[in-house]
N, C-alpha and C positions, 0 to 999 in steps of 0.2 A: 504494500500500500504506500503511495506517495502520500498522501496528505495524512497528517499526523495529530493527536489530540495532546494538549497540554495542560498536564493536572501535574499535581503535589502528588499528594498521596490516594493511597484507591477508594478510602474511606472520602475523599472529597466527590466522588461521581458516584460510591457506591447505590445501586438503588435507581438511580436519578436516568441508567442508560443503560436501554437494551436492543437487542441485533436478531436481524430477520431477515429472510428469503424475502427476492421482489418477483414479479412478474408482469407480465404486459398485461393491460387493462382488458382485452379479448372487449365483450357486448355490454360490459358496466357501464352505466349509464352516466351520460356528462365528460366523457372522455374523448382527444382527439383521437379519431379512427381507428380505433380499439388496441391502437400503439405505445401510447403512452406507459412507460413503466412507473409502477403503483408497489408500496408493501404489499409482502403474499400474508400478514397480517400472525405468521409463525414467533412472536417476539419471545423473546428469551432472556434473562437478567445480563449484561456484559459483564464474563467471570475476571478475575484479576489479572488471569493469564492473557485472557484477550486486551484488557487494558495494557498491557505492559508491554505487548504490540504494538500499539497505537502512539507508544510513549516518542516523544521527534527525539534525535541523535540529535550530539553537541553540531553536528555539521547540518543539520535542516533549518532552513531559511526560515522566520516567521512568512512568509507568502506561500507556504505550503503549512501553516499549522491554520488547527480551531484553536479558538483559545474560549474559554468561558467566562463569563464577566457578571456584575450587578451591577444596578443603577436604584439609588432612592427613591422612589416617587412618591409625588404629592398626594394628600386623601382625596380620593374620587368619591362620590356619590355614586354606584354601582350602574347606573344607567347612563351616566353623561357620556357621551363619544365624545363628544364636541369639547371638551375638559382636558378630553385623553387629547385628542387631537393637536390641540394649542399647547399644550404640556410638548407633545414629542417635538413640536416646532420651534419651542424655545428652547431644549435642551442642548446644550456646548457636550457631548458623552466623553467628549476625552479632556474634558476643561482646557480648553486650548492648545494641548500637545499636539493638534492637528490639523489643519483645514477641514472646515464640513462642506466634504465637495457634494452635498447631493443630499435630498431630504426626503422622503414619502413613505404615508405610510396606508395600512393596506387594516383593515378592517374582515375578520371571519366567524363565520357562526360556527356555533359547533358540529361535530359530527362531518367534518369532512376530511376523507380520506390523505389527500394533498390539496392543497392550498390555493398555490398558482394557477390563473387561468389567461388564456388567452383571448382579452376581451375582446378582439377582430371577428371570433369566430365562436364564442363564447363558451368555449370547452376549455377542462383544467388539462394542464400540458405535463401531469406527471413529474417525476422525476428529470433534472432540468441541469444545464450548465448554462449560467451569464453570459452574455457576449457585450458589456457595456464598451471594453476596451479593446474590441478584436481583433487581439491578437492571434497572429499565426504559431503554429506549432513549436518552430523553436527558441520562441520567445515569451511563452505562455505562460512561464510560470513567473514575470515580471508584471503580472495583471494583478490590481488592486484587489485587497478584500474586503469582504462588508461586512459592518457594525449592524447588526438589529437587538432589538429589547422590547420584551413583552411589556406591553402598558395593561395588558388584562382587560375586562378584572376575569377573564378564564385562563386557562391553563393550554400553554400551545405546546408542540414540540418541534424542532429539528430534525428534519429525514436527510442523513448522510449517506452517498454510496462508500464500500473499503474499496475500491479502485477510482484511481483520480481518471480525468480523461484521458491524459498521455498516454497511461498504461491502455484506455481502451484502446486509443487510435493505433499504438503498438499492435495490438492484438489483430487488429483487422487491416494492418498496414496497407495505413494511409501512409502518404507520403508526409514524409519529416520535414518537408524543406516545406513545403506551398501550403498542405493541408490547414484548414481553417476548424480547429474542434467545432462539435456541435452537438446539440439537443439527437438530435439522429443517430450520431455515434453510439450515444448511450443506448437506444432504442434495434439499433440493428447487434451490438453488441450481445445484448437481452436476447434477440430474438436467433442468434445463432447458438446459442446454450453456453456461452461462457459464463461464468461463477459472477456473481456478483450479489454482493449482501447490502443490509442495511442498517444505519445504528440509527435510534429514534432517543432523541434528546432532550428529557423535558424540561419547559421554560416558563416557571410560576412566575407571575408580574414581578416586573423589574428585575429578571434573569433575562440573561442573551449571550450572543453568540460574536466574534469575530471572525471569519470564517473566508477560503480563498474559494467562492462561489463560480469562478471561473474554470476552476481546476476541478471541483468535488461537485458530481452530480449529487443533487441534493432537491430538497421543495421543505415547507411548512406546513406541517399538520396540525387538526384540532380534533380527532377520532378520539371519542373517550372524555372529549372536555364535557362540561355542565354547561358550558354558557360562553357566547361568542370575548374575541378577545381581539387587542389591537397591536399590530407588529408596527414599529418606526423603523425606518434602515437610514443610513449613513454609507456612503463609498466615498473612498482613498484612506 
């Protein structure tokens, strides 16, 4: 696995992350053309051993790590969006350690499998890789990562694939030099039977992610929350 998770100790994620089988969407309903890959919904507690896979070597780049983070937030009234909303737009989440190149945030009810949808066409797009900065292959692990943080007031999670796209585009050699990753890769990847799993990371309001969105197929889940919740994101 290229992209790599970074925690202390195991007792910090204990509980908090578990890993499952995906599969392509097939005739579920609200999916693009039954391609999309989706959890196969097999979740399992992530054992220490498998955390300690996940752990980055002194040589991996933060632009290949997750990194898990918290933010304060203010009391909300259980029902205000609109609260949430102005909250995610005033927050600096690095207090100035960084430019906020990019702000929006995204609004989910509960009970959905993955997140993301493509509003052109108005189907959820599954399991996904960024293209904000598109980069070509042999440059791609110099692509920004993105900050999100649960404003709540539900309970969301993190869907990670353990293979970054390089390694897909490897596998199904593409060409190295010109190749442009993509949402597809992931998808034809799936559909020829190579391995790919998934870690599902949960994010109680004011928990979040740092995360190289570009490299690590991935989406946002609320399967299992009580009650919708609101994602902010942040890129560079």
């Amino acid at each position: 696995m290229g992209v790599r998770l970074r925690f202390d100790q195991f007792s910090d994620i204990q509980g908090r992350i578990e890993i499952g089988h995906v599969r392509q969407a097939g005739d579920a309903p609200g999916y693009d053309d039954g391609v999309a890959v989706v959890p196969q919904g097999d979740w399992i507690p992530l054992s220490s051993a498998e955390a300690d896979r996940l752990r980055p070597a002194a040589a991996t780049p933060p632009s290949m790590m997750i990194e898990l983070v918290s933010q304060d937030l203010p009391v909300f009234t259980s029902d205000d969006l609109q609260a949430r909303v102005d909250a995610a737009a005033a927050l600096d989440p690095l207090g100035g350690r960084w430019p906020r190149r990019r702000h929006v945030s995204s609004c989910s009810p509960a009970g959905l499998l993955t997140s993301t949808e493509d509003t052109t066409i108005s189907y959820r797009i599954g399991l996904h890789v960024d293209n904000w900065d598109r980069l070509p292959y042999p440059v791609r692990q110099n692509s920004r990562r993105r900050l999100c943080i649960n404003f709540g007031p539900g309970t969301r999670y993190l869907l990670v694939g353990d293979r970054d796209i390089l390694e897909i585009c490897r596998a199904l050699g593409r060409d190295q030099e010109q190749h442009y990753p993509h949402t597809d890769d992931v998808r034809q990847y799936v559909a020829d039977g190579q391995p790919l799993r998934c870690l599902r990371i949960r994010l109680e309001p004011g928990q979040g992610y740092i995360a190289p969105t570009e490299l690590a197929p991935h989406d946002g889940s609320t399967s299992g929350a009580q009650t919708w919740s609101l994602a902010a994101f942040w890129l560079g």
